[in-house]
N, C-alpha and C positions, 0 to 999 in steps of 0.2 A: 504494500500500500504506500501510494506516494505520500510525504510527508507534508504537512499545511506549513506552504511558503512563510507565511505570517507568524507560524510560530518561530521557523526557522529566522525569522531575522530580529525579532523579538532573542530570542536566542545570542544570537552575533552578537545584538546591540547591549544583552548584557555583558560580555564575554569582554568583548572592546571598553563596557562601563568600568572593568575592572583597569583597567589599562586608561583610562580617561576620569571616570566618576575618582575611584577611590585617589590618585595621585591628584587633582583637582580638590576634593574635600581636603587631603591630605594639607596639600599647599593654602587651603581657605583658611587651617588655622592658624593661620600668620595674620590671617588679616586682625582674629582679638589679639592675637602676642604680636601683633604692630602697634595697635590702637589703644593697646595698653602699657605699652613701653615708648614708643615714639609720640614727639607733639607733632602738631598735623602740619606743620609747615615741613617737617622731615618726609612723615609720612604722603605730602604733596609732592616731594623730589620722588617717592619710590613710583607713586603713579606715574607721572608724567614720565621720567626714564622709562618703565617699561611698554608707554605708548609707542616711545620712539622703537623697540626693541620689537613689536610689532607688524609694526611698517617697515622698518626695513629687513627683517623675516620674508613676510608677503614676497618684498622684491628681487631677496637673493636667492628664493627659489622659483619663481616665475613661472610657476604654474606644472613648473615638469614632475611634482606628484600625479593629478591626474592626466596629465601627459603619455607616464609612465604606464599607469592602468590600462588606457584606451588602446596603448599601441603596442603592448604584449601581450595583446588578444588578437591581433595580425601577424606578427612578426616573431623572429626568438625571444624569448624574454631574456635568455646571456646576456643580449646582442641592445636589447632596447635597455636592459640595464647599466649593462656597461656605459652606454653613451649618454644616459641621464645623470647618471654619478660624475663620468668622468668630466662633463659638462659645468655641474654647479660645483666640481672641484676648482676649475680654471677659472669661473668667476668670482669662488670665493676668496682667492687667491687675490685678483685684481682688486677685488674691493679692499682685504684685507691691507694692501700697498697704499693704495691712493687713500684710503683712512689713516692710514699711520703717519700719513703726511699733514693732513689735512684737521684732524680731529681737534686741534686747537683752534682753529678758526670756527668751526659749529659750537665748537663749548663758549664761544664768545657770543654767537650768531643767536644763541639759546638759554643767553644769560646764567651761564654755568663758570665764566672765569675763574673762577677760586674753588673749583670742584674738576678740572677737567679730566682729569682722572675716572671721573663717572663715566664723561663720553667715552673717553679711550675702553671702559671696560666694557659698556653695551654692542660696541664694533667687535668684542669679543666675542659675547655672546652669541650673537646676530651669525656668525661664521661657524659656529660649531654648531650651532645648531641645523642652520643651514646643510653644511655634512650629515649630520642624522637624518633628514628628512626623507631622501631616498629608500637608503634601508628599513627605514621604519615600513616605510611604503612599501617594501620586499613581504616584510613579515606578514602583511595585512592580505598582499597577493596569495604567498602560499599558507594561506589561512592560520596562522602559527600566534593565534590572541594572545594564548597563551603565556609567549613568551614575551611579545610585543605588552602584555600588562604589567608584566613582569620587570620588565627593564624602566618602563614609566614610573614604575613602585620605586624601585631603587632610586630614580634620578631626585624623586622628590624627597625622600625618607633622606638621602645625604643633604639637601638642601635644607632641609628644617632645621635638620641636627647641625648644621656647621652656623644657620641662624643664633640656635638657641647658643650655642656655644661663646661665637663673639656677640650678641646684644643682651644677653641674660647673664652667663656666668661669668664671661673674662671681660665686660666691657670697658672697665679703666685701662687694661692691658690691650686689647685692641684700638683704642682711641690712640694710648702713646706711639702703638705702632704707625696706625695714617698717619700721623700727623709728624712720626719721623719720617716716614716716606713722602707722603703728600703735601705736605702743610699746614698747618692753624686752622685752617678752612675744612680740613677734609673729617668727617665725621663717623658715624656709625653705618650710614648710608652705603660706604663703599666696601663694607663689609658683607652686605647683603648680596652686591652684585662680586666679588666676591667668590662667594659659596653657589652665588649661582654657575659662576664659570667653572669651578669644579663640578659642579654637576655634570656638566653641560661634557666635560672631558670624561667624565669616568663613562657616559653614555656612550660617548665616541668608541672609547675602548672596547667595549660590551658587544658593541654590534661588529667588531671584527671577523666575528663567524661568515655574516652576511655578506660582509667586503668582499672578502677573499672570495665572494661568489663572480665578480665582478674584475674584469680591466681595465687599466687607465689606456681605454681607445675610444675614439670616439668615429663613426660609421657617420660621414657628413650626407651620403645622402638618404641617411636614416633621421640623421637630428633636426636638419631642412624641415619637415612636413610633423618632426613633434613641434617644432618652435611653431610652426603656426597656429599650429592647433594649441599651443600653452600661453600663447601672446594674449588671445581674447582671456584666457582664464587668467594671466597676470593683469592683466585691465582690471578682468570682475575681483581678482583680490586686493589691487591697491583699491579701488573704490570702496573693499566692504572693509578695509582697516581703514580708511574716509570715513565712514559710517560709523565703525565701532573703537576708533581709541579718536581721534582729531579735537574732541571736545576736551580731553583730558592733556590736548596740547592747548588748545586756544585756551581756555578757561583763565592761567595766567596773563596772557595778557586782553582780557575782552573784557573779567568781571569789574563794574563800576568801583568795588573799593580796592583799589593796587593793592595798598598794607596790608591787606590780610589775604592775596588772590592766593597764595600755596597754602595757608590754611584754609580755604574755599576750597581748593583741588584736596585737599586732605580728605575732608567731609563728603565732598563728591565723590570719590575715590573708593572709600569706606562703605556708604551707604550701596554702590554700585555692585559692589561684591555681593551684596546680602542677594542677589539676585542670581546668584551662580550654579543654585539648581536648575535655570532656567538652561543656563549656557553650557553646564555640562551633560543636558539632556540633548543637547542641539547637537553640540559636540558627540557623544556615542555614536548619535544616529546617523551624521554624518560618515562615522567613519564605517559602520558596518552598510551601510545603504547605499554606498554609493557603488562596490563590489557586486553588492545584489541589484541594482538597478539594471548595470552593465550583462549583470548575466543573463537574467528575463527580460531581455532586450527584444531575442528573437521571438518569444512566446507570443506569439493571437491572442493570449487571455490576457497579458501584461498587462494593459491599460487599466481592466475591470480592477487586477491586484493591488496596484497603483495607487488606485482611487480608495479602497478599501487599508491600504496603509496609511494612507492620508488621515483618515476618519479616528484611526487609534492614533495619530500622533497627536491630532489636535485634542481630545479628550487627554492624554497624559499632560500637554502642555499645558490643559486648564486646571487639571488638579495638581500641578505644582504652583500655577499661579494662586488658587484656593489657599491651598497647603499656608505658602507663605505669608500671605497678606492677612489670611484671618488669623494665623498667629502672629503677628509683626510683636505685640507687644510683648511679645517674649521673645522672637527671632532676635530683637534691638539690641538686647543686652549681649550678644557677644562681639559687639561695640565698647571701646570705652566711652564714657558720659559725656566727652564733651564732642563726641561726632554723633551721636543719634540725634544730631540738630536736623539730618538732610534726610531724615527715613521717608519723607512725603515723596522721593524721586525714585523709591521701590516697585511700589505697582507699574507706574510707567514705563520703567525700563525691564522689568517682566513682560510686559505686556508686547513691546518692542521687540526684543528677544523672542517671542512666541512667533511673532509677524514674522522672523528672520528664516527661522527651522520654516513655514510653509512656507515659503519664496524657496529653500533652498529645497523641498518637497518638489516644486511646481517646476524647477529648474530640469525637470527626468526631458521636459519638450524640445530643449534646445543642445543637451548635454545629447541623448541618444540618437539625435538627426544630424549633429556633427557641425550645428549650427551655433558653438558657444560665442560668435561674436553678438549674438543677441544677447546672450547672458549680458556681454558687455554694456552693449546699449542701456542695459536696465541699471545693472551697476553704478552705470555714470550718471544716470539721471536719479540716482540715489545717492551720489556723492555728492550731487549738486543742489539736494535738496540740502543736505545737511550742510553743506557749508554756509548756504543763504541762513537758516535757520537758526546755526550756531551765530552768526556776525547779527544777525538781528534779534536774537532773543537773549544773549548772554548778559549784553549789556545794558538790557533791561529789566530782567530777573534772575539773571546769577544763577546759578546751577540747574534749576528748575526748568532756564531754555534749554538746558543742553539736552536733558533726558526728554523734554518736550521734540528736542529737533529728532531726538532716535526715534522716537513713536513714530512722527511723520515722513521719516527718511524710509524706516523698513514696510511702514503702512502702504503710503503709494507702490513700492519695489513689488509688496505683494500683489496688491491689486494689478498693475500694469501685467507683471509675468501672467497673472491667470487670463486675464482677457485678449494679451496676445497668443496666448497658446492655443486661445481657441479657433485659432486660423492658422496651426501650424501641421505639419504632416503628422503629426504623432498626438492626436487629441483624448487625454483620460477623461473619462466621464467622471468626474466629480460630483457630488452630491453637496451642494453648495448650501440649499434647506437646508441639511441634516446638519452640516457644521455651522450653520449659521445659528440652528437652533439651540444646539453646546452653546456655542458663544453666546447667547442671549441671556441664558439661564445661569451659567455661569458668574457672568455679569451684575444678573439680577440677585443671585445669594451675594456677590462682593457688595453692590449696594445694602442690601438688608443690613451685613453686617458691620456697617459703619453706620447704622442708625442704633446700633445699642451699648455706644458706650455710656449710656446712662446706668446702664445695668451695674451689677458686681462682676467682680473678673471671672470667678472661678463660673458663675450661671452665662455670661455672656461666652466662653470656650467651651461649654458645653454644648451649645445653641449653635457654634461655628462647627464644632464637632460632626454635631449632627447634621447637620446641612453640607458638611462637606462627604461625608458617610451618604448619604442620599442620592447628592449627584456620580460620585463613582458607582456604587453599585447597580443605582437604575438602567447607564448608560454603557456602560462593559456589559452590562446583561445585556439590554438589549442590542448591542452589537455585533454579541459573538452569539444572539439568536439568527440573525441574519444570514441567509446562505454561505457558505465556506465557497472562497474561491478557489478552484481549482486548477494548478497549471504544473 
């Protein structure tokens, strides 16, 4: 008996959650042992550094992960491996040079003179990590989660622990050290990145099983026709790091009160995390789904199954959204006291984040017709929303437009991909009622439950309880009452 696709990527998606969720939560609890050891003008450098770490990620792998995917399902996977490794090795290479040159003029450019040191260590990052990317990408091809969770476990578990080490136990000894090396200026901050750079190498070393699967050759007219095919998806990636870190660049210089904009970006920062079940939900599915999209690609039933993974993503993503919002007032607390100023920017950037995972859902139309410079298009006109967005709301309400500009940046992105899709060669029949209906209702218990805080706590989370008990169980029932797709 064939087995039910649906459970099968339900499956993946946990397998990969271990490999994403757990090192994700892992790494989340830094954000209380930031927010309760760091002030937020500190804890504003960590943000903002790792926006930039980010963005230039996105661009020093340029797309040739799914690159990598699409085109060792045609060709040798040795052969297409080989050339995508040996590829983002020569560029990380070149970046690596012209930053080591250059890195003092950005730490100037980005108001970091008397930290430059930080720039210099994100260039690090940004390169090793870069390196891993591929391989990672190996593991996930020959289905290997397993190990691929495995090695994610480790990179964070050394990162915490080399945190807790210099900011908790040795940090008078750590401080003397920067600041023999660095400067007066240089603080606890560069500790942090740091341990990240160890991580980041011990990962390096780990995936040498994989390496040695690979050679430094590169097949020019094999890489010709991935680079075209990775260029629209480096477009869609610098646009969706536009979207999702840009605010936590501008925020410093947009918010009306200067004096205090890195403690602004602190609290932003801070409260933005609390939303991380949304993003490492996004994140799993991403990684197991996109393997399984590629594979029921050829299948006649594909679309119907499509449609029907849609329907359970959007129900999980509204009981995370439930989840966290009807408890916020107890989520707050693993905040220190003086950043649960910014929790009003949680729902929204949940909410956001929910928008992102079905855009990248709805993306199966242009990703399996070989058409990702649509992706592009959409992309860009989701960069550009948030860039209008951020320049005109930040400076009028400080944090609140930034999470405001992500609602409307991934909102339209959604909408546009659905409605172009519907004229593209590869049309899912979505049930557009049914999820609209989730989303109403859903909606509709979040409103109730901001109308009782008059109540007592313990009778008001009982109330949230049950209503959020109601909607899962109604709706998973009657879901997986629904005919099983078959393919």
């Amino acid at each position: 008996m064939a087995s039910n696709p649906i459970k099968s990527l339900a499956g993946q998606t946990a397998i990969y959650g271990m490999g994403t969720v757990v090192p994700r939560l892992l790494n989340w609890l830094l954000v209380p042992f930031y927010t309760y050891t760091l002030d937020k003008a500190h804890y504003g450098e960590v943000t903002e550094l790792y926006a930039y770490v980010a963005f230039l990620l996105a661009l020093l792998t340029y797309g040739m992960e799914t690159s990598f995917f699409r085109f060792s399902q045609r060709h040798d996977t040795r052969k297409v491996l080989s050339t995508a490794q040996s590829s983002i090795l020569v560029t990380s290479g070149i970046f690596l040079l012209l930053y080591g040159f250059f890195y003092e003029n950005l730490a100037q450019l980005i108001r970091y003179e008397g930290e430059k040191e930080y720039v210099l260590f994100i260039g690090l990052i940004v390169a090793l990590d870069a390196l891993t990317a591929i391989p990672f990408a190996l593991l996930r091809k020959q289905n290997k989660a397993k190990r691929f969770a495995l090695l994610k476990i480790i990179n964070v578990s050394v990162n915490i622990g080399l945190n807790v080490l210099f900011i908790l136990i040795i940090p008078e000894k750590a401080l003397e050290i920067s600041h023999y090396f660095f400067g007066d200026d240089s603080g606890l901050v560069v500790w942090i990145l740091i341990s990240n750079i160890t991580a980041s190498l011990l990962s390096l070393i780990l995936l040498i099983p994989q390496m040695r699967q690979m050679r430094f050759k590169i097949d020019w007219e094999l890489l010709k026709p991935m680079l075209r095919y990775a260029l629209p998806i480096l477009i869609v990636s610098l646009a969706g790091m536009i979207n999702d870190v840009i605010d936590k660049i501008l925020i410093k210089f947009l918010v009306p009160d200067q004096t205090t904009a890195m403690e602004q970006l602190g609290v932003y920062g801070a409260n933005y995390k609390l939303a991380v079940l949304m993003t490492i939900f996004v994140q799993m599915f991403r990684y197991a789904s996109e393997p399984f999209f590629f594979s029921h690609a050829e299948n006649k039933e594909s679309p119907q199954l499509f449609a029907k993974v849609m329907n359970y993503f959007v129900l999980v993503g509204l009981l995370i959204f439930l989840g966290i919002t009807l408890y916020l007032d107890i989520v707050i607390h693993v905040l220190g006291k003086a950043y649960r100023e910014g929790a009003a920017i949680v729902p929204i950037v949940l909410l956001a984040n929910l928008f992102y995972g079905i855009f990248f859902n709805l993306s199966v139309w242009y990703k399996l017709t070989d058409k990702t410079q649509n992706g592009a298009v959409i992309s860009i006109v989701g960069a550009s929303i948030t860039l209008f967005c951020n320049f005109l709301l930040i400076p009028r309400i400080g944090i609140m437009g930034a999470a405001w500009s992500h609602f409307a940046c991934y909102f339209v992105m959604m909408s546009f991909s659905y409605l172009w899709s519907r004229k593209s060669d590869f049309v899912v029949p979505y049930n557009m009622l049914r999820i609209g209906i989730y989303f109403a209702i859903a909606m509709l218990i979040y409103f109730i439950s901001q109308q009782l805080t008059e109540l007592s706590f313990a009778l008001r989370m009982t109330l949230n309880t049950l209503m959020i008990l109601a909607f899962a169980v109604s709706f998973f029932c009657y879901e997986t009452k629904q005919s099983d797709v078959k393919v």
